[in-house]
C-alpha positions as CSV (number, residue, x, y, z in Angstrom):
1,X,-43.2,-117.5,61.6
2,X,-44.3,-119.3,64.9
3,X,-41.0,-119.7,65.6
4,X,-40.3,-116.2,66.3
5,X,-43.0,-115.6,67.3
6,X,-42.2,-117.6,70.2
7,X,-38.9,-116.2,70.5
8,X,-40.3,-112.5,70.7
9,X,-43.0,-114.2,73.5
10,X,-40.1,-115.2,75.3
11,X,-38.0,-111.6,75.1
12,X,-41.0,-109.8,76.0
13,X,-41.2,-112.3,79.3
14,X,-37.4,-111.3,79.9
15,X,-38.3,-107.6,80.1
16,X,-41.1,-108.2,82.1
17,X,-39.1,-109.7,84.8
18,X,-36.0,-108.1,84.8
19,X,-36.2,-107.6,88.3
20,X,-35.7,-111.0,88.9
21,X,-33.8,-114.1,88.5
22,X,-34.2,-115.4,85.0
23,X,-34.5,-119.0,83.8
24,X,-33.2,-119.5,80.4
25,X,-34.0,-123.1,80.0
26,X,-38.1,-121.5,81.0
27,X,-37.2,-119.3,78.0
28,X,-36.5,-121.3,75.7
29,X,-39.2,-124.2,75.7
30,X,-41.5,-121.1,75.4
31,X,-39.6,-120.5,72.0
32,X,-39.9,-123.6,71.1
33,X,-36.0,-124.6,70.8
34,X,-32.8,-125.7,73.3
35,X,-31.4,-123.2,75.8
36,X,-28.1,-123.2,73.4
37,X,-29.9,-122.4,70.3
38,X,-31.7,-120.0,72.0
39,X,-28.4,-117.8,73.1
40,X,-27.0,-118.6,70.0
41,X,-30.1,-117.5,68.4
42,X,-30.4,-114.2,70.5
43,X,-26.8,-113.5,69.9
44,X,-27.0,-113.4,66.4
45,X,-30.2,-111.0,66.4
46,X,-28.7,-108.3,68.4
47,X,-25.7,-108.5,68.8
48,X,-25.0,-109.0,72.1
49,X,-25.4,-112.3,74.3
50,X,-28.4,-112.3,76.3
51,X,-26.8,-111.5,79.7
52,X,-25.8,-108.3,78.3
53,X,-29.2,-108.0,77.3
54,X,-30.3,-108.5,80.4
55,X,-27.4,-106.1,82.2
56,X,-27.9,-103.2,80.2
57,X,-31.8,-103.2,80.4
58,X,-31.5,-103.4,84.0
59,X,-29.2,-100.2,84.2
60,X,-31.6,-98.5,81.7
61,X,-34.5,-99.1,84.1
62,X,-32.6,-98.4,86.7
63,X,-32.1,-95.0,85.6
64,X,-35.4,-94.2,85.7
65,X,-35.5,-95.1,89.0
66,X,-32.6,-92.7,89.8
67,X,-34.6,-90.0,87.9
68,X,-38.0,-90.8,89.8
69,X,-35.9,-90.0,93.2
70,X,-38.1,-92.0,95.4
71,X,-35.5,-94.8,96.5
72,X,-32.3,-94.8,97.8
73,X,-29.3,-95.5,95.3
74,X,-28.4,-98.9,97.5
75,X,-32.6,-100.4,97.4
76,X,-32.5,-99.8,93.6
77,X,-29.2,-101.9,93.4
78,X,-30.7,-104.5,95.4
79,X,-33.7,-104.2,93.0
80,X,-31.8,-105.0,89.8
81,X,-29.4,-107.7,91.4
82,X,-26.3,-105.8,92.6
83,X,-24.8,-106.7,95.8
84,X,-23.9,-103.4,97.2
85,X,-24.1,-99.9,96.4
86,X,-20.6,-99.7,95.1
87,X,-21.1,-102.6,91.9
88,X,-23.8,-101.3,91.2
89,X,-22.7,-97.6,91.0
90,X,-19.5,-98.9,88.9
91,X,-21.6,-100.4,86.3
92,X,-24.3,-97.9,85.7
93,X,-20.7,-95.1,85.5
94,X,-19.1,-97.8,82.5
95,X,-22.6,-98.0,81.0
96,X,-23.8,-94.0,81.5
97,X,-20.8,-92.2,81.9
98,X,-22.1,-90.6,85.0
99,X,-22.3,-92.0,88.8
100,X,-26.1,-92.6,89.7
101,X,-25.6,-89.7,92.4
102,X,-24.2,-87.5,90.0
103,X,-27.2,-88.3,87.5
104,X,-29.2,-87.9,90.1
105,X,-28.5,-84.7,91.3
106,X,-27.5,-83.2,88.2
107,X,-29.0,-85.1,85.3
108,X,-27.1,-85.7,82.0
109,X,-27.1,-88.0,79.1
110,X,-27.6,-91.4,79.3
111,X,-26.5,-95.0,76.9
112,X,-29.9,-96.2,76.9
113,X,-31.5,-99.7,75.5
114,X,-34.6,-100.0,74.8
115,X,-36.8,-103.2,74.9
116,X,-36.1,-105.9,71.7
117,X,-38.4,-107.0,69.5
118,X,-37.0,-109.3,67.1
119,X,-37.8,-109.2,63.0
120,X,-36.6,-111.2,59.6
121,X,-36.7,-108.9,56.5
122,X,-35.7,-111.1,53.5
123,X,-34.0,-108.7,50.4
124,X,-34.3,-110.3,47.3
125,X,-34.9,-113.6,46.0
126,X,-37.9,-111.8,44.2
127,X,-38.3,-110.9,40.3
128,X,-37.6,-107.9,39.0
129,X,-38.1,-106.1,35.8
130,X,-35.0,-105.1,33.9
131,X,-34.1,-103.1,30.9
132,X,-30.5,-101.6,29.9
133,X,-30.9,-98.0,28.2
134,X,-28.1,-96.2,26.2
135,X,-27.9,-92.5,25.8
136,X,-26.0,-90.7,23.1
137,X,-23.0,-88.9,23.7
138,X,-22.9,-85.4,24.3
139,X,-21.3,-82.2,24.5
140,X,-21.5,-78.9,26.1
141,X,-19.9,-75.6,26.1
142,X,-20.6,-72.7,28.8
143,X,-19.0,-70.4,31.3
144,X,-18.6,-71.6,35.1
145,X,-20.6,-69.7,37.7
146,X,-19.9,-66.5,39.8
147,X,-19.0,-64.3,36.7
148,X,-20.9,-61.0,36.0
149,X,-20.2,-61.2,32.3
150,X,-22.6,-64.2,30.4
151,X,-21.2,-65.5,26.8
152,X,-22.1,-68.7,25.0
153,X,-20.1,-69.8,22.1
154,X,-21.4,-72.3,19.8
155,X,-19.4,-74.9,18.1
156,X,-20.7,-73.0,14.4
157,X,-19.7,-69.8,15.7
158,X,-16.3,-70.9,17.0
159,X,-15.4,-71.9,13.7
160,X,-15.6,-68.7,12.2
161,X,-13.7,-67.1,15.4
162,X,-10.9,-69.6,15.2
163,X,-10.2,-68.7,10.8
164,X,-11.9,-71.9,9.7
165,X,-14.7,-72.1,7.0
166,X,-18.1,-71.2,8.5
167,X,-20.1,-73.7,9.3
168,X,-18.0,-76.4,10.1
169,X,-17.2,-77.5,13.6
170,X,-14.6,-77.3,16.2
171,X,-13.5,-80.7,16.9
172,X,-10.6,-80.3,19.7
173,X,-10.9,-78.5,23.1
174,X,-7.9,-76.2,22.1
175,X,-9.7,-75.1,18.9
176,X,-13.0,-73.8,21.0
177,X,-10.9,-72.6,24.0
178,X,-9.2,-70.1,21.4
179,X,-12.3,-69.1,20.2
180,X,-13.9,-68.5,23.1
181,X,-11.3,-66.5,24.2
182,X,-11.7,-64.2,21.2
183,X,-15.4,-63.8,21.9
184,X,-14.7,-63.2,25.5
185,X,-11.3,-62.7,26.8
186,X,-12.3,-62.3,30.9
187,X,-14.3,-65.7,30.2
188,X,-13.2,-68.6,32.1
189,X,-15.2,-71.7,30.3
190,X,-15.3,-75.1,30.3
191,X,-16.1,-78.0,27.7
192,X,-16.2,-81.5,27.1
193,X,-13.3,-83.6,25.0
194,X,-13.9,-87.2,24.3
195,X,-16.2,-87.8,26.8
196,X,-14.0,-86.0,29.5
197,X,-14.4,-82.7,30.9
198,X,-11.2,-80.2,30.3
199,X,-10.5,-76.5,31.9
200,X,-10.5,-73.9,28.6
């Protein structure tokens, strides 16, 4: 884990120097690897190249800047690397959603990004402990919810309701809907067929 180590050595530089000009080729012998593998590497871990990286912490800083209301809007461009006023209040409006004078004056939400810290978390490739259960099937008969009027109709009961021989059992849907309906006509009931719920 040296090697990322390094690499978080060398983001942590990044954010401390944002304010000024940054020397990826500085960057990346701290890290330990090539300039190109470096981006590449950085890339991959965030999404987002590193000079976007770079752009959007500067705006985020910047902000608080804006919100401090000690500088002028044009010395805090300067500070983070914008030519004028005008790029500068451009690019914090595409990033924020709100002019820096605006913010400034007004407040509001900001798209903020916080410092990176780069982490691997390997899933898997570890043993676990595995064992397939089966559960019998089963079947249940009952009254859905909301009704004032409770009633619960066996499968033995039902087949004295629906003219069979006591103590035998219902084997269809159709044969306990009818009973149930005997039992209790106002009773809207469900059961089980097969596996698969049906309406009775």
């Amino acid at each position: 884990m040296d090697m990322l180590k390094n690499l978080n050595a060398a983001v942590r530089y990044i954010d401390e120097n944002l304010c000024e000009e940054i020397d990826i080729e500085r960057e990346a012998l701290t890290a330990g690897i090539t300039a190109d593998s470096f981006l590449r590497f950085f890339s991959y871990m965030t999404g987002m190249t590193l000079n976007e990286y770079i752009h959007r912490r500067r705006l985020t800083l910047a902000a608080d800047d804006i919100r401090a209301g000690k500088d002028r809007v044009v010395d805090i461009a300067v500070k983070y690397g914008y030519d004028s006023a005008d790029a500068f209040s451009r690019a914090f409006a595409k990033q924020h959603g709100i002019t820096p004078s605006a913010y400034r004056k007004n407040g509001g939400e900001l798209q903020i990004y916080p410092p990176a810290s780069l982490h691997i978390i390997i899933i898997g490739a570890k043993k676990w402990l595995s064992k397939l259960s089966s559960f019998p099937k089963q079947s249940f008969s009952g009254y859905r919810s909301g009704l004032t009027e409770r009633a619960t109709i066996t499968a033995r009961s039902c087949a004295t309701q629906c003219g069979r021989t006591a103590g035998t059992r219902c084997q269809t849907v159709s044969a306990l809907r009818s009973g149930m309906k005997k039992a209790a006509p106002s009773l809207t009931a469900y059961g089980t067929e097969n596996g698969r719920t049906a309406g009775i």
